[in-house]
VMD Tcl script that builds the backbone (N, CA, C; Angstrom):
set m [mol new atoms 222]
animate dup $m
set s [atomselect $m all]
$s set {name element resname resid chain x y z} {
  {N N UNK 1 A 3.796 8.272 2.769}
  {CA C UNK 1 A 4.389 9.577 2.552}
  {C C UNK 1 A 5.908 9.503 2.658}
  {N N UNK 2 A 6.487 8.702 3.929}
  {CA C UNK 2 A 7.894 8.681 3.540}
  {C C UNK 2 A 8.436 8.006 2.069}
  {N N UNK 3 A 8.097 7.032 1.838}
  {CA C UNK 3 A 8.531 6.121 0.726}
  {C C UNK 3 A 8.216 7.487 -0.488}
  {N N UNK 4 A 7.106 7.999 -0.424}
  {CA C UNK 4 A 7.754 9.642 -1.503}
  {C C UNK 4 A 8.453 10.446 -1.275}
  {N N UNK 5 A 8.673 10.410 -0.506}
  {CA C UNK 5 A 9.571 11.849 -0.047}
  {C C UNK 5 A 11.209 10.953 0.152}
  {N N UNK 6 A 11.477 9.908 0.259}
  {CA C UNK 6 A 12.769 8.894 0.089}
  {C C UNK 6 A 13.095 9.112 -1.750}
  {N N UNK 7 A 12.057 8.495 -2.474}
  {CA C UNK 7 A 11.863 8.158 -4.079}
  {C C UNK 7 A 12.639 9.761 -4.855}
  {N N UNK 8 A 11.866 10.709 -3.697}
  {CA C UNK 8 A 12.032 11.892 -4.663}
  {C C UNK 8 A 13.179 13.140 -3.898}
  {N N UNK 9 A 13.598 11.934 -3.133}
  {CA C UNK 9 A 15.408 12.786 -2.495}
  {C C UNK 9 A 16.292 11.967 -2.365}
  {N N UNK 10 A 16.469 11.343 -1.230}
  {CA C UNK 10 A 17.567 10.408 -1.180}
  {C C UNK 10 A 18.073 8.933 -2.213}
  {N N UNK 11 A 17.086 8.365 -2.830}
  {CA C UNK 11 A 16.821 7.742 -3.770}
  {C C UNK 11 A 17.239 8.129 -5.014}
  {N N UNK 12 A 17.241 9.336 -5.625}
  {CA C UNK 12 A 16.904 9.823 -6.796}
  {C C UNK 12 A 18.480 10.905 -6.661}
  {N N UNK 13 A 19.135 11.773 -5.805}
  {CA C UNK 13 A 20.655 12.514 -5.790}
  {C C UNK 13 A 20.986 12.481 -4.066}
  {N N UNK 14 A 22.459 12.843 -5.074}
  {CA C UNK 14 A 23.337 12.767 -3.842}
  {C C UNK 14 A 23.817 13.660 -3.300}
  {N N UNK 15 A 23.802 13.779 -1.824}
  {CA C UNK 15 A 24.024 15.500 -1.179}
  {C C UNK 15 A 25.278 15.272 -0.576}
  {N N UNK 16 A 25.866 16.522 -0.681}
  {CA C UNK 16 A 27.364 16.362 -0.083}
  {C C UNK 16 A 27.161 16.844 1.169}
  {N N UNK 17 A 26.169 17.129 1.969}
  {CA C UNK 17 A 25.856 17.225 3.320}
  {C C UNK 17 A 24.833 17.156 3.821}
  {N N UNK 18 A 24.254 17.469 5.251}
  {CA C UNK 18 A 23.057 17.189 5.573}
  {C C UNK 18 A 22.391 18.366 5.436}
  {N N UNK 19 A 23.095 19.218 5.333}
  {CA C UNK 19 A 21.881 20.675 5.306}
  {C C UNK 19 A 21.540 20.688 4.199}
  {N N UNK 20 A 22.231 20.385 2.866}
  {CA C UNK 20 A 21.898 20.175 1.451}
  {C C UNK 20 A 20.662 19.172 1.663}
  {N N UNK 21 A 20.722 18.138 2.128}
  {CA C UNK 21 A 19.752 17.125 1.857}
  {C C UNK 21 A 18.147 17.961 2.591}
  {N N UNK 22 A 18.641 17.990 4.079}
  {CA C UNK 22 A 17.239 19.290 4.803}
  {C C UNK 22 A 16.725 20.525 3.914}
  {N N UNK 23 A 17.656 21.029 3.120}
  {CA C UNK 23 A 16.755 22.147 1.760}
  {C C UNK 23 A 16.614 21.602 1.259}
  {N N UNK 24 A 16.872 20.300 0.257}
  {CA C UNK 24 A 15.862 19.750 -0.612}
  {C C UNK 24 A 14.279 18.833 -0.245}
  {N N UNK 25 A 14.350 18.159 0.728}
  {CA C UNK 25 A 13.688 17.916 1.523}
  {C C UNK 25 A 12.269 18.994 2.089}
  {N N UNK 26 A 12.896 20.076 2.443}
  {CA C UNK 26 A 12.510 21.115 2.889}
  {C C UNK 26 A 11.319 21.976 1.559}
  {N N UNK 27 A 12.219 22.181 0.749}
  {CA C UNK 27 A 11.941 22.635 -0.738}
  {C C UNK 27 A 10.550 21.639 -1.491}
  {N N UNK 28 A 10.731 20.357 -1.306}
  {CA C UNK 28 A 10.199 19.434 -1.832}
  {C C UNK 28 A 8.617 19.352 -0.905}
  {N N UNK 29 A 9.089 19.520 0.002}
  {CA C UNK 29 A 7.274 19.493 0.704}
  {C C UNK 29 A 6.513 20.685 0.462}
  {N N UNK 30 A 7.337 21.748 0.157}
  {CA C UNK 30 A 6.729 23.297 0.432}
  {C C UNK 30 A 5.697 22.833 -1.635}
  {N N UNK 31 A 6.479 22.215 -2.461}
  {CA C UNK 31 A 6.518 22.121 -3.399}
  {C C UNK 31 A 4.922 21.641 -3.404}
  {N N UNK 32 A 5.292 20.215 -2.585}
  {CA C UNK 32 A 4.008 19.380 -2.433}
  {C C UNK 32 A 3.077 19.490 -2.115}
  {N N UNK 33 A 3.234 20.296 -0.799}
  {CA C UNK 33 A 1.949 20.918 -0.294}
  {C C UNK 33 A 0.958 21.782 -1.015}
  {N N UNK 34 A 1.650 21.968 -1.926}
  {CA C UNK 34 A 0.942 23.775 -2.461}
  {C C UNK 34 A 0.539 23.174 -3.787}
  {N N UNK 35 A 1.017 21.857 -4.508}
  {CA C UNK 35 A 0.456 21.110 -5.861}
  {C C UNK 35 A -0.428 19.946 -5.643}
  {N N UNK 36 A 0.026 18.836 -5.075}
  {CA C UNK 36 A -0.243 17.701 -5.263}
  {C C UNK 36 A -1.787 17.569 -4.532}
  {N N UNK 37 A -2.930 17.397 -5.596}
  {CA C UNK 37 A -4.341 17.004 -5.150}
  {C C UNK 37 A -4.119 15.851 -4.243}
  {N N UNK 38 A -4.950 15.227 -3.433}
  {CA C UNK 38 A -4.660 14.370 -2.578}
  {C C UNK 38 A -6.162 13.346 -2.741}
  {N N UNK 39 A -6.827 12.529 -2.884}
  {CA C UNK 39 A -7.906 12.267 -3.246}
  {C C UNK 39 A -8.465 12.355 -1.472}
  {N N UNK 40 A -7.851 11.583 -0.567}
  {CA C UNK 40 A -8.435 11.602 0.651}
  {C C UNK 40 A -8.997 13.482 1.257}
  {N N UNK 41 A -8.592 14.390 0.418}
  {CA C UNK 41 A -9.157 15.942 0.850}
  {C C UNK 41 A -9.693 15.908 -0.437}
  {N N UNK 42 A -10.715 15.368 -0.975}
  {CA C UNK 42 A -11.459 15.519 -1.990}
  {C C UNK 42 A -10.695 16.506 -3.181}
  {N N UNK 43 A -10.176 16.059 -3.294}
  {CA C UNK 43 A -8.614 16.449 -4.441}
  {C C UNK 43 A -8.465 18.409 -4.093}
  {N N UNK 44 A -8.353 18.332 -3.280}
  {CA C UNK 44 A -8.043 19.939 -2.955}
  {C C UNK 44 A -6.455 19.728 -2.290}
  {N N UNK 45 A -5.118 20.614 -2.094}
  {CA C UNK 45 A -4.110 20.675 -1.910}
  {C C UNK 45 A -4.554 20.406 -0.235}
  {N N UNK 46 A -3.112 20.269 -0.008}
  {CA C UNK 46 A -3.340 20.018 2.035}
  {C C UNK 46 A -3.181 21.354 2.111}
  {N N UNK 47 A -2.354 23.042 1.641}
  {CA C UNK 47 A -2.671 23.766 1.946}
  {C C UNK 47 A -4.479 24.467 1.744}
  {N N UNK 48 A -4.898 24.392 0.822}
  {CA C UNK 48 A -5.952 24.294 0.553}
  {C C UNK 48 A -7.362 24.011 1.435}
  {N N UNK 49 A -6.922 22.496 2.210}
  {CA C UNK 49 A -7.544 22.039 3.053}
  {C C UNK 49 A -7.532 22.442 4.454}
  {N N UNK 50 A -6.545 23.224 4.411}
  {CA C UNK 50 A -6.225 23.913 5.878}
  {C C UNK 50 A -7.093 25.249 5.782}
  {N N UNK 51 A -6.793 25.894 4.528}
  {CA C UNK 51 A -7.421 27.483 4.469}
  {C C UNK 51 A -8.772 27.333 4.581}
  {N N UNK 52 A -9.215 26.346 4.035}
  {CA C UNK 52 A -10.831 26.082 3.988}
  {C C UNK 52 A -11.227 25.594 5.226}
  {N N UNK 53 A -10.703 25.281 6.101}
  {CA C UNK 53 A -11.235 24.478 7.379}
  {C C UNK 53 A -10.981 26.029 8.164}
  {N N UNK 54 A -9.716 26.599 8.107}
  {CA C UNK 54 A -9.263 27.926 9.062}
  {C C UNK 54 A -10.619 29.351 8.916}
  {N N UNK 55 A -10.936 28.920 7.459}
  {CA C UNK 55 A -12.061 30.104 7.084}
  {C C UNK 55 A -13.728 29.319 7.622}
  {N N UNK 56 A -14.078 28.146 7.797}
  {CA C UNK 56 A -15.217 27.684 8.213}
  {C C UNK 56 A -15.009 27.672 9.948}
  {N N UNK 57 A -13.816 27.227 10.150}
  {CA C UNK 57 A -13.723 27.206 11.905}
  {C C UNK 57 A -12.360 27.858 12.712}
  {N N UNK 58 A -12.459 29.457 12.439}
  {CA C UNK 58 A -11.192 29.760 12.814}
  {C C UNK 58 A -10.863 29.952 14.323}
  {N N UNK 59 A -12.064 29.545 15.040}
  {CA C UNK 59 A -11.843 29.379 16.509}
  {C C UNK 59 A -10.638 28.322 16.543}
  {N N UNK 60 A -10.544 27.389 15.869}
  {CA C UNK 60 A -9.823 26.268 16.349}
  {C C UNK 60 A -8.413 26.475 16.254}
  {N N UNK 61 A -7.967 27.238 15.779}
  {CA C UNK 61 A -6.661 27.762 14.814}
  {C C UNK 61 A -6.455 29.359 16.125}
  {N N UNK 62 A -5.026 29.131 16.714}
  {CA C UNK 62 A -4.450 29.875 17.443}
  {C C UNK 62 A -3.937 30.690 16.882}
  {N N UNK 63 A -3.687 30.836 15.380}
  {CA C UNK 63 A -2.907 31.736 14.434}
  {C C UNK 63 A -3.739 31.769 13.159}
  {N N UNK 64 A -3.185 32.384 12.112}
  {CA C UNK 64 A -3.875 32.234 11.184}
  {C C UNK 64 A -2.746 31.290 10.219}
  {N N UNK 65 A -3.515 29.848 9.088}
  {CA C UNK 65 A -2.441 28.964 9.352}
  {C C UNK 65 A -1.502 29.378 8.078}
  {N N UNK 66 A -1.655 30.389 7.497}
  {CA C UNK 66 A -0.432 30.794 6.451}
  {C C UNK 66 A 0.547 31.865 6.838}
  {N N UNK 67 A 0.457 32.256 7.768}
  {CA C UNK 67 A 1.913 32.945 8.461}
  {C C UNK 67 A 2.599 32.016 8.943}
  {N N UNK 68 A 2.570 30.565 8.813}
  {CA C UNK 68 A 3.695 29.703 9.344}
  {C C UNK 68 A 3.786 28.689 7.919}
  {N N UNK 69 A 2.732 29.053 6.764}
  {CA C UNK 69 A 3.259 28.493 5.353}
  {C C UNK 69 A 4.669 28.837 4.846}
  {N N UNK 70 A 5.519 27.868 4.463}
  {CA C UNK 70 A 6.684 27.954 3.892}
  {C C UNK 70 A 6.751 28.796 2.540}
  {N N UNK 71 A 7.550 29.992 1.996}
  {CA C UNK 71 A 7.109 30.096 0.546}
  {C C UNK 71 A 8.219 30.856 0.016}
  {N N UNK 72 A 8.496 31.837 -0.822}
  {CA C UNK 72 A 9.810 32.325 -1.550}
  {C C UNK 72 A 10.334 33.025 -0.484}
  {N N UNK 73 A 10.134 33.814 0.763}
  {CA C UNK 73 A 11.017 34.505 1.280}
  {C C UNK 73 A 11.388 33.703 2.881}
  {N N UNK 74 A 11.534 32.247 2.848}
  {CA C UNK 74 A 12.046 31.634 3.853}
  {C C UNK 74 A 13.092 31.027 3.482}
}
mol reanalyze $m
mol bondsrecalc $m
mol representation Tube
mol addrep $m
């Protein structure tokens, strides 16, 4: 996971600071999380895999886990 997340920021442009680099970074997982099938969660998103586990066992879950999902108004 790092070696993607290197390939597809620091590797690939150049930030004229560190908070620039932490929003793209930042931007880029929210991106990932919410697209990229994963074969090890039987190609369902990792958000995906969370909602489905939170709705079969929500004892385990102290919150509900998409009020701490990243999305357009953060």
């Amino acid at each position: 996971m790092v070696r993607t997340i290197k390939e597809a920021t620091v590797k690939s442009f150049h930030y004229t600071s560190i908070n620039e680099l932490r929003r793209h970074v930042r931007d880029w997982l929210v991106a990932y999380n919410f697209a990229k099938q994963l074969k090890a969660l039987r190609f369902k998103t990792p958000y995906e895999a969370i909602e489905e586990l939170w709705k079969s066992k929500p004892d385990i879950f102290n919150m509900e886990p998409h009020h701490h999902m990243l999305g357009l108004n953060t």
